[in-house]
C-alpha positions as protocol buffer text, in pm:
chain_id: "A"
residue {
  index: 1
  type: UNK
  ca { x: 0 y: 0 z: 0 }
}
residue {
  index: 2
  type: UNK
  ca { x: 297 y: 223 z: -12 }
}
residue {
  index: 3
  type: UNK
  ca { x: 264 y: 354 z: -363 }
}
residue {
  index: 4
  type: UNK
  ca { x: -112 y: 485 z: -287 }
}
residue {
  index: 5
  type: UNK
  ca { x: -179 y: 877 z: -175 }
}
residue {
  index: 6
  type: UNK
  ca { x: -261 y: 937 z: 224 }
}
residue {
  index: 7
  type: UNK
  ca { x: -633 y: 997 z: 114 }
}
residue {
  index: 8
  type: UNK
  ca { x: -611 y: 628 z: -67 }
}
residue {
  index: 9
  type: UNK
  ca { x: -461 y: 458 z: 211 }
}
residue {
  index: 10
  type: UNK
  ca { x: -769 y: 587 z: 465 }
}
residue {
  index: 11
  type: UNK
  ca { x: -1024 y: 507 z: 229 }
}
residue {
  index: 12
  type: UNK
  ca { x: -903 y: 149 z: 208 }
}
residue {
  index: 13
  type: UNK
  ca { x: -843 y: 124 z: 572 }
}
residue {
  index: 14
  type: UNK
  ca { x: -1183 y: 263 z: 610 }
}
residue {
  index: 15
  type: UNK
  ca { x: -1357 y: -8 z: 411 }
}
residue {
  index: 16
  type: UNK
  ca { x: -1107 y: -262 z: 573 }
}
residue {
  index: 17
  type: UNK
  ca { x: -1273 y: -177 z: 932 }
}
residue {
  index: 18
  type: UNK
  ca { x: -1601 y: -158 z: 800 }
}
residue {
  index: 19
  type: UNK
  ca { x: -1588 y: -500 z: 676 }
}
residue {
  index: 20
  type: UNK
  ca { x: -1395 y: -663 z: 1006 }
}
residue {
  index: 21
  type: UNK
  ca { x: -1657 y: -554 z: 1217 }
}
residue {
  index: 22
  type: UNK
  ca { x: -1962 y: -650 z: 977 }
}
residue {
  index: 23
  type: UNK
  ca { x: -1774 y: -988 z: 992 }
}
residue {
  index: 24
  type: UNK
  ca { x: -1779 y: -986 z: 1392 }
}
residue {
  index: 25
  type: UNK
  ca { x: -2143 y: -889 z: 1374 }
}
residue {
  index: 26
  type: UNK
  ca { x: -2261 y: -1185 z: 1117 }
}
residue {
  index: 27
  type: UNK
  ca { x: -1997 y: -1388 z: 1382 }
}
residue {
  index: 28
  type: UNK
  ca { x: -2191 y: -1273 z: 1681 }
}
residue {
  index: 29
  type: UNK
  ca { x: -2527 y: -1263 z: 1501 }
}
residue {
  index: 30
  type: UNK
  ca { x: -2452 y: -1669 z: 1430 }
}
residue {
  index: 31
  type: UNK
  ca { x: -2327 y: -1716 z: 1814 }
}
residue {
  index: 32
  type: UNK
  ca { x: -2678 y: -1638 z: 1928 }
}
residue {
  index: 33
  type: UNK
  ca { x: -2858 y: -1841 z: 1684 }
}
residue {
  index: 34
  type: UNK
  ca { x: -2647 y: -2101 z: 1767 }
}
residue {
  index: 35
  type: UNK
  ca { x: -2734 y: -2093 z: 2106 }
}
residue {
  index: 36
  type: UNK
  ca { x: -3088 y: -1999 z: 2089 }
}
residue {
  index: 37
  type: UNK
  ca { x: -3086 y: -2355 z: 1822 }
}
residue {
  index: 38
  type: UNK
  ca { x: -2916 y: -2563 z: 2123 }
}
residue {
  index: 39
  type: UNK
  ca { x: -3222 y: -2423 z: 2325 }
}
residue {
  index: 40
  type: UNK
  ca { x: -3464 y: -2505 z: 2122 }
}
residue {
  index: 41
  type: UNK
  ca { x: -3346 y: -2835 z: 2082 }
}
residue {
  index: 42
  type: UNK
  ca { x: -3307 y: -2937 z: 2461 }
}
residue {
  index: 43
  type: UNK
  ca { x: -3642 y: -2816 z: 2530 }
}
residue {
  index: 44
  type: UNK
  ca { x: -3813 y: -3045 z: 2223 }
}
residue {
  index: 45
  type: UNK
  ca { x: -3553 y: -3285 z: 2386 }
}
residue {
  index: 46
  type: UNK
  ca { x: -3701 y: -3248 z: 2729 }
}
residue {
  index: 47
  type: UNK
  ca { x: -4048 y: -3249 z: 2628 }
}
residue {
  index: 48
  type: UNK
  ca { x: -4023 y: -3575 z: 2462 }
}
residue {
  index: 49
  type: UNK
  ca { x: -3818 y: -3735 z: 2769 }
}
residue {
  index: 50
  type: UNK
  ca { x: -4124 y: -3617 z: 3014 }
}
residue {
  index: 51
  type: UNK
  ca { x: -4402 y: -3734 z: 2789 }
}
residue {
  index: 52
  type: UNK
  ca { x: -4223 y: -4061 z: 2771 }
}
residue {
  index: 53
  type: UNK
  ca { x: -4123 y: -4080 z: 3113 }
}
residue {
  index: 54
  type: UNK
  ca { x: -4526 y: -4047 z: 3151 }
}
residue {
  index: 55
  type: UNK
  ca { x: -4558 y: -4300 z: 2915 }
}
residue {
  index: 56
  type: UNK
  ca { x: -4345 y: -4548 z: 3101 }
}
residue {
  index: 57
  type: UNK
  ca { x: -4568 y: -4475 z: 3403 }
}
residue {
  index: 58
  type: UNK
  ca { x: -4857 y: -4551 z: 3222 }
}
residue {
  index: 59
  type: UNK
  ca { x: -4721 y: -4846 z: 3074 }
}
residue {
  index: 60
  type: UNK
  ca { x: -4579 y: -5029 z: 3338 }
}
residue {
  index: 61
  type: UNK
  ca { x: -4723 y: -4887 z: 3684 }
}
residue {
  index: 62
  type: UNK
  ca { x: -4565 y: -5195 z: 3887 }
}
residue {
  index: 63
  type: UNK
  ca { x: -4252 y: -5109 z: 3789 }
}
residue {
  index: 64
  type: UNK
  ca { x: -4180 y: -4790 z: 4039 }
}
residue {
  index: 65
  type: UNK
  ca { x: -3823 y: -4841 z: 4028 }
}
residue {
  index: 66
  type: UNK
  ca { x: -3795 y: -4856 z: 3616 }
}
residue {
  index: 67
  type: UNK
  ca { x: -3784 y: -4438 z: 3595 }
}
């Protein structure tokens, strides 16, 4: 970058920054969605383990011990 002018250089710099920090927003952006997925899942997750753990109960009530 030596050969551009001062005003050149900044410019670049300028759209440089610009796109680091759009890139640590889209990074960020996916962090959250990545977590809020996780969440999603383990609830679905747990709602299926206490319907089945119902189940069970339902299924075999002289079995107290099976849960």
């Amino acid at each position: 970058m030596s050969h551009l002018t001062p005003e050149e250089r900044r410019i670049i710099e300028g759209v440089l920054m610009r796109q680091k920090e759009e890139e640590e927003q889209d990074h960020e952006i996916m962090r959250y969605a990545t977590v809020d997925y996780m969440l999603i899942i383990l609830h679905v997750l747990c709602e299926n383990f206490a319907s089945m753990t119902y189940r069970h109960v339902e299924i075999f009530p002289f079995f107290p011990n099976f849960l």
